[in-house]
C-alpha positions in Angstrom: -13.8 -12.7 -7.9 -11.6 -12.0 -4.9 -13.0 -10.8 -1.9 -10.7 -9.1 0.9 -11.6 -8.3 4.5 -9.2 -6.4 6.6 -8.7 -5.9 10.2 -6.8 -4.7 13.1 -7.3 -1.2 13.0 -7.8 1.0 15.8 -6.5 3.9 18.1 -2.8 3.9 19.6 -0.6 6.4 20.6 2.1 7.7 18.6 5.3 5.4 19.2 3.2 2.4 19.5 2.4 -0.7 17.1 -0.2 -2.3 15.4 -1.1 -5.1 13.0 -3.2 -5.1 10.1 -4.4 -8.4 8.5 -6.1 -8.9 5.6 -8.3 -12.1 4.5 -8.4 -13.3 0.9 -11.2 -16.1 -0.3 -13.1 -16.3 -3.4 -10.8 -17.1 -6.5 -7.9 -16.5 -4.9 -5.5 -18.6 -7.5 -6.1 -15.5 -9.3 -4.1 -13.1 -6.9 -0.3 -12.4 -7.4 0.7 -9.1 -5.8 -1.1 -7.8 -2.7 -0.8 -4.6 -1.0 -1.6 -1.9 1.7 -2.6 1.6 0.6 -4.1 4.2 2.9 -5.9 7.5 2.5 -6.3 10.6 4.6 -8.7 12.9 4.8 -8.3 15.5 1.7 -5.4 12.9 0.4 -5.4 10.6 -2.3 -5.2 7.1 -1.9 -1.7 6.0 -1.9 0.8 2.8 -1.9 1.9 2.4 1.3 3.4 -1.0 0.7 3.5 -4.6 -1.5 4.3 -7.9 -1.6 4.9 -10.1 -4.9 3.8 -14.0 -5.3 7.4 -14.4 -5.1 8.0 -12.6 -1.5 9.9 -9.7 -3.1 8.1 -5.8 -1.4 8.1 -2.4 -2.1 7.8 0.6 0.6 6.6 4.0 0.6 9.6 5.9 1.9 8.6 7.2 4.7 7.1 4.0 6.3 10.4 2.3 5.1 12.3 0.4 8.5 8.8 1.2 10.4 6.3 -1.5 8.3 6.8 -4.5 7.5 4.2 -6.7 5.0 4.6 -10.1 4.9 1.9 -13.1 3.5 0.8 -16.5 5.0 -0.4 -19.0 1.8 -1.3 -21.1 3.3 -3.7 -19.3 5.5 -4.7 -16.4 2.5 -3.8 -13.6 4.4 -1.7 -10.7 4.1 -0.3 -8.6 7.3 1.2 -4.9 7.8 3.3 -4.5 11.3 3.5 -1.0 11.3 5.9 0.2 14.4 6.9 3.6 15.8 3.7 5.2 14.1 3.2 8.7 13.6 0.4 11.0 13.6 0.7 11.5 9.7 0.6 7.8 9.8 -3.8 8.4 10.1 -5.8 7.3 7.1 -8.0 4.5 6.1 -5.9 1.7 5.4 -7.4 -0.7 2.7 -6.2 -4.1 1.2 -5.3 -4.8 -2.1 -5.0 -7.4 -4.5 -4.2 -7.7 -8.1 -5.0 -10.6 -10.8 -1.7 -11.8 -12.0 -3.3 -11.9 -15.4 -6.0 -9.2 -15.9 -4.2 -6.9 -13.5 -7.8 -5.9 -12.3 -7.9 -4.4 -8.9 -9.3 -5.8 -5.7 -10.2 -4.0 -2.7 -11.0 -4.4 1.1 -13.4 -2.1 2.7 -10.8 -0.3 4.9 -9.8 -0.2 8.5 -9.2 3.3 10.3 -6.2 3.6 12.4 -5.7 6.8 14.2 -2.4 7.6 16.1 -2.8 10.3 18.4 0.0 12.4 19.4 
């Protein structure tokens, strides 16, 4: 099992920054690709952006040149500078991780950021 616990969430105004981290523990030998996804109210959840074992990443277009994830090993964490945010850019953001295997799906519990306009 993987557990992830996110953080860095909060309230900033639109223009500003913030930093999401996420910590991994449990059976993490298990984890290749980790991500970021976020959900807004009457949205569905979607990819925001990812990170393979490897260091390649993937964006959601219109975060592209504003986030940036990146991944310590050697401290088990995953991170998301997001700059210049938007108002759209509200949701629940939530941690993910998948098995490199079993391609089963780990979550976080989620971390609200709200950007005011």
């Amino acid at each position: 099992q993987v557990q992830l616990v996110e953080s860095g969430g909060g309230l900033v105004q639109a223009g500003g920054s913030l930093r999401l981290s996420c910590a991994l523990s449990g059976s993490i030998f298990m984890v290749n690709t980790m991500g970021w996804y976020r959900q807004a109210p009457g949205k569905q959840r979607e990819l925001v952006a990812r990170i393979a074992g490897d260091g390649d990443t993937n964006y959601e277009d219109s975060v592209r040149r504003r986030f940036t994830i990146s991944r310590d090993n050697a401290r088990n964490t995953v991170y998301l500078q997001m700059n210049s945010l938007k108002p759209e850019d509200t949701a629940v953001y939530y941690c993910n991780a998948v098995a490199r295997t079993s391609y089963v799906h780990y979550w976080g519990q989620g971390t609200q950021v709200t950007v005011s306009s």
